[in-house]
BAVO-319940 format. One record per residue (C-alpha): residue in three letters; x, y, z; residue number from 0. Coordinates in Angstrom, 2 decimals, padded with zeros to 5 digits. Each point is the difference from the previous one (the first is absolute). Layout:
N
+------+---------+---------+---------+-----+
! code !    east !   north !      up ! pos !
+------+---------+---------+---------+-----+
!  ALA !       X !       Y !       Z ! NUM !
...
+------+---------+---------+---------+-----+
END
This chain:
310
+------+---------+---------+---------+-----+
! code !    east !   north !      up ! pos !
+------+---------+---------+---------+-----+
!  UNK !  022.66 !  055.37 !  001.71 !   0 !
!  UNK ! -003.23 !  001.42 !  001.16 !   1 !
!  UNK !  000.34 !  002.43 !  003.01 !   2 !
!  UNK ! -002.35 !  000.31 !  002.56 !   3 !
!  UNK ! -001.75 !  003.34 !  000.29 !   4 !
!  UNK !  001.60 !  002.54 !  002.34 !   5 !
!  UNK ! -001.58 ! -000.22 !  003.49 !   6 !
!  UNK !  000.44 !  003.39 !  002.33 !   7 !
!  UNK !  001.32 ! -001.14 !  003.88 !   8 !
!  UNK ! -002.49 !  000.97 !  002.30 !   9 !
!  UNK ! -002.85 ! -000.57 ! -002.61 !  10 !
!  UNK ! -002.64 ! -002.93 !  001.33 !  11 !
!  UNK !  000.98 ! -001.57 ! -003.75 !  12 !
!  UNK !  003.34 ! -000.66 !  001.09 !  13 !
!  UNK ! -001.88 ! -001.47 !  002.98 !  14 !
!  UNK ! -002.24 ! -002.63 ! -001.96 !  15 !
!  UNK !  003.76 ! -000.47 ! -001.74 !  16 !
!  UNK !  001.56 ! -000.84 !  003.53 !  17 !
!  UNK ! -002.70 ! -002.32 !  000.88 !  18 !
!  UNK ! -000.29 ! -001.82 ! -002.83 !  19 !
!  UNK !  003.53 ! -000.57 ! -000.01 !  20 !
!  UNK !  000.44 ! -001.25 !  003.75 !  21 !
!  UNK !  000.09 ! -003.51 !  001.51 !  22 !
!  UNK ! -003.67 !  000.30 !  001.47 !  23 !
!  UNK ! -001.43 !  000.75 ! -003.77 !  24 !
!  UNK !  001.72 ! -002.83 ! -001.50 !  25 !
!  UNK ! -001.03 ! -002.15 !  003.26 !  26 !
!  UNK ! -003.62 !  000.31 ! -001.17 !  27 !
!  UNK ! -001.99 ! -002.78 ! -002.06 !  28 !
!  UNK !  000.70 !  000.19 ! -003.60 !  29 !
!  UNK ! -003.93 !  000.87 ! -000.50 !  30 !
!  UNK !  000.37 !  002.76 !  002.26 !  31 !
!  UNK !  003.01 !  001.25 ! -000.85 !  32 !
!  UNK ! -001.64 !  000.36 ! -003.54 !  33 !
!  UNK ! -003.02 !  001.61 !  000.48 !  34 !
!  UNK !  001.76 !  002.20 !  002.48 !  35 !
!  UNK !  002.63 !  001.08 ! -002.50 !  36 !
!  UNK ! -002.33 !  001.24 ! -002.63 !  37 !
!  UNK ! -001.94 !  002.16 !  002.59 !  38 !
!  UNK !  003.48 !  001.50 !  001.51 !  39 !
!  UNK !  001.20 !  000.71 ! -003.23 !  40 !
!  UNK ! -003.47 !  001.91 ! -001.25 !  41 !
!  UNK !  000.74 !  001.74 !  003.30 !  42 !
!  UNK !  003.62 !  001.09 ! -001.04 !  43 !
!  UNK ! -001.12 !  001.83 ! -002.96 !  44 !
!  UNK !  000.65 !  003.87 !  000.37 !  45 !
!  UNK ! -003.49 !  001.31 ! -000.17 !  46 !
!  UNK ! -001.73 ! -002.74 !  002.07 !  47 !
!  UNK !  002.17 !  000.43 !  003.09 !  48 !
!  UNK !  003.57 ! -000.82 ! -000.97 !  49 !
!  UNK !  001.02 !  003.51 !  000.27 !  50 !
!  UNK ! -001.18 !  000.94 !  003.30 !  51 !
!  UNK !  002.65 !  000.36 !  002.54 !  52 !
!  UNK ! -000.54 ! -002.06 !  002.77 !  53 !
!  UNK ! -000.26 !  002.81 !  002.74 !  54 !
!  UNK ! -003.23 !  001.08 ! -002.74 !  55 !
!  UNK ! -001.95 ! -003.32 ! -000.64 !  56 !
!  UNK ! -002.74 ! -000.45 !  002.39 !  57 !
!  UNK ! -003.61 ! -002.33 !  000.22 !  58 !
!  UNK ! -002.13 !  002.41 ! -002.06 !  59 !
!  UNK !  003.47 ! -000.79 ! -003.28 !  60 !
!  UNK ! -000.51 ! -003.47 !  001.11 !  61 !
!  UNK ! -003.92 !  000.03 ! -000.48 !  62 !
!  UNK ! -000.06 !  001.45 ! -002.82 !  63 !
!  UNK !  001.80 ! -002.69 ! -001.59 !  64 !
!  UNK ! -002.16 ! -002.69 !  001.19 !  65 !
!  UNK ! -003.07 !  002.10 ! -000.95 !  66 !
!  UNK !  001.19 ! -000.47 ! -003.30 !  67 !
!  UNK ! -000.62 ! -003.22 ! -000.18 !  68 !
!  UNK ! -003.68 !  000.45 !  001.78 !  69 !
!  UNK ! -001.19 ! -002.13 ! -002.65 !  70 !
!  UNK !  002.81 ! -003.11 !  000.03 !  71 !
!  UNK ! -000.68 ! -000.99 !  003.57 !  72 !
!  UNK !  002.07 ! -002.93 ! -000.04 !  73 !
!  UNK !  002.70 !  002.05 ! -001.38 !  74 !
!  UNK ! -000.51 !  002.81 !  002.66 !  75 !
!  UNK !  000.28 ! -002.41 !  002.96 !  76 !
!  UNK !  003.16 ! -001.32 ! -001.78 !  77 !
!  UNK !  001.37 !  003.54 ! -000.10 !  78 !
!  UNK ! -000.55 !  001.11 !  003.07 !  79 !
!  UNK !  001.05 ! -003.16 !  001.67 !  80 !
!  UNK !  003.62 !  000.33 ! -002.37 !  81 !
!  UNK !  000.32 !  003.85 !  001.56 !  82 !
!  UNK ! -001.12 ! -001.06 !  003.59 !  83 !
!  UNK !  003.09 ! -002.55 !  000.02 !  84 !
!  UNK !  002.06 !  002.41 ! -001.58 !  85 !
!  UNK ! -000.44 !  002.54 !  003.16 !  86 !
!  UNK !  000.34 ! -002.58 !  002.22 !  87 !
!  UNK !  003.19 ! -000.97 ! -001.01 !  88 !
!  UNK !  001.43 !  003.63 ! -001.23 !  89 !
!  UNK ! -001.18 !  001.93 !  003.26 !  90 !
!  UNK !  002.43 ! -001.66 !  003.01 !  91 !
!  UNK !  002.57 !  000.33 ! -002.50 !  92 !
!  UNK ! -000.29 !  003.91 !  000.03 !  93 !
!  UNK ! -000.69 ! -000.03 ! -004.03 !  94 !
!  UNK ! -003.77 !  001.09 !  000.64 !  95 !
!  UNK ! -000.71 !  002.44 !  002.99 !  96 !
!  UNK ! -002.18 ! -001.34 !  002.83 !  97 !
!  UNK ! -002.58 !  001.00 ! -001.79 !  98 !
!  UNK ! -003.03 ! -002.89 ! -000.50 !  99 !
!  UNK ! -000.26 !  000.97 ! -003.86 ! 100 !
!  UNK ! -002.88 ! -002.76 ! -000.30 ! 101 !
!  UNK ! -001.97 !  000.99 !  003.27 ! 102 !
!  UNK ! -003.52 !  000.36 ! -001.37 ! 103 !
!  UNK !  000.37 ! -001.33 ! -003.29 ! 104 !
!  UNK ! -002.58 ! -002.83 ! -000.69 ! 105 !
!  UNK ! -000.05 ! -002.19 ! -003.49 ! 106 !
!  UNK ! -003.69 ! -000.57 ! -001.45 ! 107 !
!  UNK ! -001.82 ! -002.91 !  001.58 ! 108 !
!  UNK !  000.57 ! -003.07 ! -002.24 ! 109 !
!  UNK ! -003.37 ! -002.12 ! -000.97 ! 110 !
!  UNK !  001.39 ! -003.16 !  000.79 ! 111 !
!  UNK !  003.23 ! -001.87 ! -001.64 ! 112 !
!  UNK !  000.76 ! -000.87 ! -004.03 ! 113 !
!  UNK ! -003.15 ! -000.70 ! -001.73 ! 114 !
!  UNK ! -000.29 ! -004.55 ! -000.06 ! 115 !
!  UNK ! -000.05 ! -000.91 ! -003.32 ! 116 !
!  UNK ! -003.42 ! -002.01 ! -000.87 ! 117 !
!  UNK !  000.64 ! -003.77 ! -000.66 ! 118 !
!  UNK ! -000.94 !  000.71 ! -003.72 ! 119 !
!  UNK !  003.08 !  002.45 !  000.04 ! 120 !
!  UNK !  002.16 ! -002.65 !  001.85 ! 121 !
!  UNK ! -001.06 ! -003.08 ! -002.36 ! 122 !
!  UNK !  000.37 !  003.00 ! -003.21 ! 123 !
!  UNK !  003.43 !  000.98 !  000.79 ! 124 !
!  UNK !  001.25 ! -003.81 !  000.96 ! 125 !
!  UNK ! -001.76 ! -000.91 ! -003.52 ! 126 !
!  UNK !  001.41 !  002.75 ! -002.10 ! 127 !
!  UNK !  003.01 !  001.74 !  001.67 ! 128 !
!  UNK !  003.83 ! -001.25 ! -000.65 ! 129 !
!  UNK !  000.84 ! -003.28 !  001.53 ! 130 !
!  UNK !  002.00 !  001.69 !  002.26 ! 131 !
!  UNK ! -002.09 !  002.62 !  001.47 ! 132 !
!  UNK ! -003.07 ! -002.56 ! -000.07 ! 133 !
!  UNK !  002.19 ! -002.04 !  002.42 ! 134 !
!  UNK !  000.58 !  002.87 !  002.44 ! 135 !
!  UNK ! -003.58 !  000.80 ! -000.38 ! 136 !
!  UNK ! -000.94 ! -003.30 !  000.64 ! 137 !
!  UNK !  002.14 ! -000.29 !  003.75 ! 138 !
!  UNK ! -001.09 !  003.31 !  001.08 ! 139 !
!  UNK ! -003.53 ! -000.46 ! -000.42 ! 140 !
!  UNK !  000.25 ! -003.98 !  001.69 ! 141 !
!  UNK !  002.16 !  001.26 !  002.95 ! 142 !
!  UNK ! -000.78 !  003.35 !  000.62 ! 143 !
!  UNK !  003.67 !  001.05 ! -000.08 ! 144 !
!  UNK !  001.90 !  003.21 ! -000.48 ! 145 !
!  UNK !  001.68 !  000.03 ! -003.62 ! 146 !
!  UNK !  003.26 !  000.52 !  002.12 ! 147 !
!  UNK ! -000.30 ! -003.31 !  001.52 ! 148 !
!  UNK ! -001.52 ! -001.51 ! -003.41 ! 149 !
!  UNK !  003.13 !  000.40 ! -001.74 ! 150 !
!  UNK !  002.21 ! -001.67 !  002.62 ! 151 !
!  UNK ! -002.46 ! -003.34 !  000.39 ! 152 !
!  UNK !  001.76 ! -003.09 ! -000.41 ! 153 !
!  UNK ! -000.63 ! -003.31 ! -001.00 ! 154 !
!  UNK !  002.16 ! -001.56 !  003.06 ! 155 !
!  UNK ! -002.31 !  002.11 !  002.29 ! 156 !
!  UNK ! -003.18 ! -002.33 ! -000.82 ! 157 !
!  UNK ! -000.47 ! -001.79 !  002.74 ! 158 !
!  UNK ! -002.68 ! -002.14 !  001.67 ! 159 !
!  UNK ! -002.19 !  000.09 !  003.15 ! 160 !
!  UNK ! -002.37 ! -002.61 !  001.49 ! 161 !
!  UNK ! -000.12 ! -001.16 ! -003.64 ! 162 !
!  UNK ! -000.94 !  003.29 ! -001.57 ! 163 !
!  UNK !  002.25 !  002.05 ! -002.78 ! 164 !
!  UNK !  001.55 !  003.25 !  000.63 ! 165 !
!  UNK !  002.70 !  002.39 ! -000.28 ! 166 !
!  UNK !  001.98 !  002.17 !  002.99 ! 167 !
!  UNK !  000.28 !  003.66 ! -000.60 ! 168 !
!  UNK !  001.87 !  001.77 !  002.31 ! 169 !
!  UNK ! -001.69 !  003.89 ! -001.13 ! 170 !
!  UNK !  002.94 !  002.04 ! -000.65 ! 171 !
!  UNK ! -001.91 !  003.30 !  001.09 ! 172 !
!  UNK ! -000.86 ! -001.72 !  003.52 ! 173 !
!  UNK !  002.93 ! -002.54 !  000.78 ! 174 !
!  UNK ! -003.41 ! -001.75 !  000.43 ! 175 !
!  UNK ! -000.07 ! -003.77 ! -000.97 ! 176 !
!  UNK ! -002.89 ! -002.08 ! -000.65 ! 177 !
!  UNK ! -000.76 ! -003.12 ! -002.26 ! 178 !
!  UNK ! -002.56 !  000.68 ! -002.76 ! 179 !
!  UNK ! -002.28 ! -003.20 ! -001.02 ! 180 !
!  UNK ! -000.45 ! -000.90 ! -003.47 ! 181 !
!  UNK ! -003.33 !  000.41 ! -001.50 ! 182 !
!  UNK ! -000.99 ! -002.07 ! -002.60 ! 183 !
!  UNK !  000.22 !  001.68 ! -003.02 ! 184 !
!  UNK !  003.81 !  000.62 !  001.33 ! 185 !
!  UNK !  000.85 ! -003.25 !  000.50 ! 186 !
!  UNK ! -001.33 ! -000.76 ! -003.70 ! 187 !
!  UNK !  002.21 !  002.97 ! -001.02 ! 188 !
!  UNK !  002.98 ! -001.19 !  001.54 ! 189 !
!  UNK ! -000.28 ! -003.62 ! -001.58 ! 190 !
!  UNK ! -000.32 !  001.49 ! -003.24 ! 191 !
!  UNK !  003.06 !  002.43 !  000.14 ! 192 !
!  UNK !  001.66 ! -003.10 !  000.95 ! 193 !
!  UNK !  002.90 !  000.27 !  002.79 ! 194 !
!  UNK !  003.18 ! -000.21 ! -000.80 ! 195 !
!  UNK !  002.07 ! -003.33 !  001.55 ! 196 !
!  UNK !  002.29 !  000.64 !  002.80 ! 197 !
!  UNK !  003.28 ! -000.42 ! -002.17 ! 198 !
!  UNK ! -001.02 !  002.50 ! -002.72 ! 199 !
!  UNK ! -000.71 !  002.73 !  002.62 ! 200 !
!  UNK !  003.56 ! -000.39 !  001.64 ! 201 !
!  UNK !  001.48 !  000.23 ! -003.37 ! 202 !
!  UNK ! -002.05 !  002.95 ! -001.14 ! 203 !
!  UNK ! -000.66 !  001.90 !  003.28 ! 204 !
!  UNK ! -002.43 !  001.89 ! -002.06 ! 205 !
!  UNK ! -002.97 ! -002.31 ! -000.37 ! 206 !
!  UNK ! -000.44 ! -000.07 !  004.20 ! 207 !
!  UNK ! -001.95 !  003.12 ! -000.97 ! 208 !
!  UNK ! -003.79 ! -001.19 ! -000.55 ! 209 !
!  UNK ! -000.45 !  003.16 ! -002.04 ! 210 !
!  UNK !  002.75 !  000.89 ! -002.59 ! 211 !
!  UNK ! -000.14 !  003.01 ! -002.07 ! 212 !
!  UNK ! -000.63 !  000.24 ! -004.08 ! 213 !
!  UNK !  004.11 ! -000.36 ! -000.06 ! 214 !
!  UNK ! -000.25 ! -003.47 !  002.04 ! 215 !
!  UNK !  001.44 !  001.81 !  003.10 ! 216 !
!  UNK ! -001.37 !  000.99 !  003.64 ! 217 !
!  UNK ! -002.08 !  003.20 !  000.13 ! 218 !
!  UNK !  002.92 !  002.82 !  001.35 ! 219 !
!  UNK ! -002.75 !  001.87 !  001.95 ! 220 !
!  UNK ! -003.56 !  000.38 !  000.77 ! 221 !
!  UNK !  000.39 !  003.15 ! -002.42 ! 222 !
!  UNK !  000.97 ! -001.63 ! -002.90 ! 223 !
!  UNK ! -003.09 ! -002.24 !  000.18 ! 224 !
!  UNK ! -002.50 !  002.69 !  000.59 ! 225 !
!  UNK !  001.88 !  002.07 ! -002.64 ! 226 !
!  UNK ! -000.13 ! -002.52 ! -002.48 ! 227 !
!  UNK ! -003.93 ! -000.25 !  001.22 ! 228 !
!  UNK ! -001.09 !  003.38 ! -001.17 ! 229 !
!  UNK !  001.24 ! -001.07 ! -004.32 ! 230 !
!  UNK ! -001.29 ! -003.37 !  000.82 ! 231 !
!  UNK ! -003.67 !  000.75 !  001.18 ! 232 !
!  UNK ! -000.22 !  003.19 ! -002.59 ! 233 !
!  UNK ! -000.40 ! -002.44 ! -002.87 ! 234 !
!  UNK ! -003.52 ! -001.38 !  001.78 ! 235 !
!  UNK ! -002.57 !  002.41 !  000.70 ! 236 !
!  UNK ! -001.22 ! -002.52 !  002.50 ! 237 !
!  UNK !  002.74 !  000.46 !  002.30 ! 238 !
!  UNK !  000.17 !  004.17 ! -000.32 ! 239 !
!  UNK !  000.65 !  001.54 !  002.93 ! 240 !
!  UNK !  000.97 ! -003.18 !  002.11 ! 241 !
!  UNK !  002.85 ! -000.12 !  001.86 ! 242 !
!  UNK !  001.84 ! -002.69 !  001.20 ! 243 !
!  UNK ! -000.41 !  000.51 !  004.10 ! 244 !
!  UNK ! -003.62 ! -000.42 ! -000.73 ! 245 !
!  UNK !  000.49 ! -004.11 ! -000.02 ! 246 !
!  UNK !  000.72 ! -000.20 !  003.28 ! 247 !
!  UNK ! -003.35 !  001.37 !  000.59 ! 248 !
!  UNK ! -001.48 ! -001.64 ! -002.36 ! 249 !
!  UNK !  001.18 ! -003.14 !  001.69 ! 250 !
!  UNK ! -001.84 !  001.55 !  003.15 ! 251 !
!  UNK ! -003.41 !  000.32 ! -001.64 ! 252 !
!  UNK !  000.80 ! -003.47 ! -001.62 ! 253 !
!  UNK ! -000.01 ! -001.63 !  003.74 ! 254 !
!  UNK ! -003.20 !  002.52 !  001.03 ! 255 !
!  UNK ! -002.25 ! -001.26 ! -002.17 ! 256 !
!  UNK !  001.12 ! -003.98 !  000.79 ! 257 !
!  UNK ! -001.38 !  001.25 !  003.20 ! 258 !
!  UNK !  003.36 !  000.18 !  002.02 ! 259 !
!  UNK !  000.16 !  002.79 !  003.09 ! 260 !
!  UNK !  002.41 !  002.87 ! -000.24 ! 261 !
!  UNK !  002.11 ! -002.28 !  002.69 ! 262 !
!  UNK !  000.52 ! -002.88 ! -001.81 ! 263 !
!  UNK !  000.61 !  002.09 ! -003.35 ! 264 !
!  UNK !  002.65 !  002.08 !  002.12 ! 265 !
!  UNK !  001.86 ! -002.98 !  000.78 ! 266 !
!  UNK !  000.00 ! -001.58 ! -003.40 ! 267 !
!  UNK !  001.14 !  003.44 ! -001.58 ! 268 !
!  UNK !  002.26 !  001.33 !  002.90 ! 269 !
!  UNK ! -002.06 !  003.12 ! -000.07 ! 270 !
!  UNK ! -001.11 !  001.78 !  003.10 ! 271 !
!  UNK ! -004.28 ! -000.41 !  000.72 ! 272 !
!  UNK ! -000.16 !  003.49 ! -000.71 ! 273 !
!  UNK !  001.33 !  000.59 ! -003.72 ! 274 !
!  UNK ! -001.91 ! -003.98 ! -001.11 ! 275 !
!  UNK ! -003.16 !  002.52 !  001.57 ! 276 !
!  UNK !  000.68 !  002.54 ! -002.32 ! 277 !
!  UNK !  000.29 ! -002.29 ! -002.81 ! 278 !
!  UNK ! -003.11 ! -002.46 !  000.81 ! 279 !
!  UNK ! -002.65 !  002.63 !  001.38 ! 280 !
!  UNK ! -001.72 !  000.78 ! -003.62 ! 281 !
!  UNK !  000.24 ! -003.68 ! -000.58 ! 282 !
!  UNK ! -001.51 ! -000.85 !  003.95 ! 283 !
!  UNK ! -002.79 !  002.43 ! -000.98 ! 284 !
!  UNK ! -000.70 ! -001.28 ! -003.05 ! 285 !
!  UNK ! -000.48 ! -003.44 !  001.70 ! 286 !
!  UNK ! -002.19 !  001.46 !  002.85 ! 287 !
!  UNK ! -001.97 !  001.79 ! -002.70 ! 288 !
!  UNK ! -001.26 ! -002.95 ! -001.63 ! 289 !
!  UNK !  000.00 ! -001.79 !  003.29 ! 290 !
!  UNK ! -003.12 !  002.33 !  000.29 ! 291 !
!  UNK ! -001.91 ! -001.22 ! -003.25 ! 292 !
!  UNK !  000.25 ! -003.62 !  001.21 ! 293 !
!  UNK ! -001.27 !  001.26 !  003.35 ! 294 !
!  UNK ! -003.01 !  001.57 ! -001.63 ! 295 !
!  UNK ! -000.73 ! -002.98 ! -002.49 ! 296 !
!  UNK !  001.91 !  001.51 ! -003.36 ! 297 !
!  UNK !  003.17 ! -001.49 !  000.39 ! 298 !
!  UNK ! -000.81 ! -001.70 ! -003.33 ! 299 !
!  UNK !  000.53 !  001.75 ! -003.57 ! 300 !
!  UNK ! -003.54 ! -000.14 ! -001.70 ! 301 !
!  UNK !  000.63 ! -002.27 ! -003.34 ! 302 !
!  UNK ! -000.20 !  001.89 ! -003.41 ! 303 !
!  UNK ! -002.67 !  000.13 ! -001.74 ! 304 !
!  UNK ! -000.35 ! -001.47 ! -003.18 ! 305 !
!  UNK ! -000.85 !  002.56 ! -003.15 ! 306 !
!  UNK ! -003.32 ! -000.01 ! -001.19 ! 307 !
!  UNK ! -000.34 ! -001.86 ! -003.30 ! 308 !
!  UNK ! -001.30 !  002.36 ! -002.67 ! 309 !
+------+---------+---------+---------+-----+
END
């Protein structure tokens, strides 16, 4: 039996320990809860700040930990945000002094969210990947959805309005529920991976799931997929670097460049105007850009010429 390493009372490791162990931790979405955990725990270690006694730790231990990670913004903001919950919760309960241990601390400004993926690296990875990733690829970039609520799409929640195809999502990070239309190219997917009848998916609960795992069985987290993700899209050099979240803005750009407002893409996605901003604005000013060689008589690409003959 493997024994967890010994924690010293009073030390602001066997506070990460005491949070991550209460009902308000566990009461966190599984994403969070994740992401949150591996931060805490780089946290515990002895010579990060682990070993500071909680009457010692102070902003300036605090800041140089996120400082750290000057050059992972994303991962900074994540960080902090995991310690700022942590004092929150630890500090009425007299296991932190009133002491704002955060006050001043500041993550690095992030650029905007998860690099889109191009639609060569969509139509790459849906060509070439496993048939079960390409599948998950294939809803996330056609609804714009978290991988969380990916994985628990059914095929009972397909449902119709005014005549159009869709699916409900109710976003399991916002309690927020929305219907998603079907594009197209998702409708033709879903007539090809055929749905199962009615009868088969009360006697094999199992294939309600519209995306099953390589074993046949529904995805157990959001983690698994992305985990599975990283092997997956190191075999393609196209794909380096991508990650998964990246569809659902991908899915935003997708909608830009149909020439669809950040409104009416924030109500297809369930995003807020803001974040579809972040994730259209290169795209809008690519589109304005050019807007300006058809203003000035260039919108046209001249025609190649053809080689001299010798």
């Amino acid at each position: 039996m493997i024994k967890r390493p010994h924690i010293a009372p009073g030390s602001f490791a066997a506070v990460i320990r005491a949070y991550i162990a209460s009902k308000e931790f566990a009461a966190l979405a599984e994403g969070t809860r994740v992401h949150w955990a591996r931060y805490l725990h780089i946290a515990q270690a002895p010579d990060i700040m682990g070993a500071l006694d909680v009457n010692e730790i102070d902003s300036g231990h605090v800041f140089a930990f996120i400082d750290g990670m000057s050059d992972r913004p994303g991962a900074a903001r994540m960080a902090l945000g995991a310690i700022q919950a942590l004092a929150k919760w630890a500090t009425p309960r007299r296991l932190l002094p009133p002491v704002p241990i955060t006050f001043g601390v500041k993550a690095p400004k992030l650029d905007g969210g998860h690099t889109p993926w191009t639609e060569e690296q969509i139509a790459y990875a849906i060509a070439n990947c496993r048939p079960h990733i390409a599948r998950v690829i294939t809803l996330a970039a056609d609804t714009g959805q978290r991988l969380s609520d990916i994985i628990r799409m059914q095929w009972s929640h397909l449902r119709e309005v005014d005549g159009h195809g869709g699916i409900d999502v109710t976003q399991q990070k916002t309690g927020k529920e929305i219907w998603v239309p079907l594009l197209e190219q998702l409708r033709d997917a879903l007539d090809m991976w055929q749905r199962p009848s009615a009868a088969d998916q009360l006697a094999f609960p199992v294939l309600r799931y519209i995306a099953l795992n390589y074993n046949g069985m529904p995805w157990a987290t959001a983690n698994a997929v992305s985990s599975l993700w990283t092997g997956e899209r190191n075999l393609h050099p196209p794909l380096k670097g991508l990650v998964m979240h990246g569809l659902r803005g991908a899915a935003c750009v997708r909608l830009c460049r149909a020439g669809i407002n950040d409104h009416q893409i924030a109500d297809f996605v369930g995003m807020s105007i803001p974040m579809v901003a972040r994730y259209t604005r290169k795209s809008q000013q690519e589109k304005n850009a050019i807007a300006v060689l058809h203003h000035l008589g260039q919108g046209r690409a001249k025609p190649q010429r053809e080689p001299h003959s010798a």
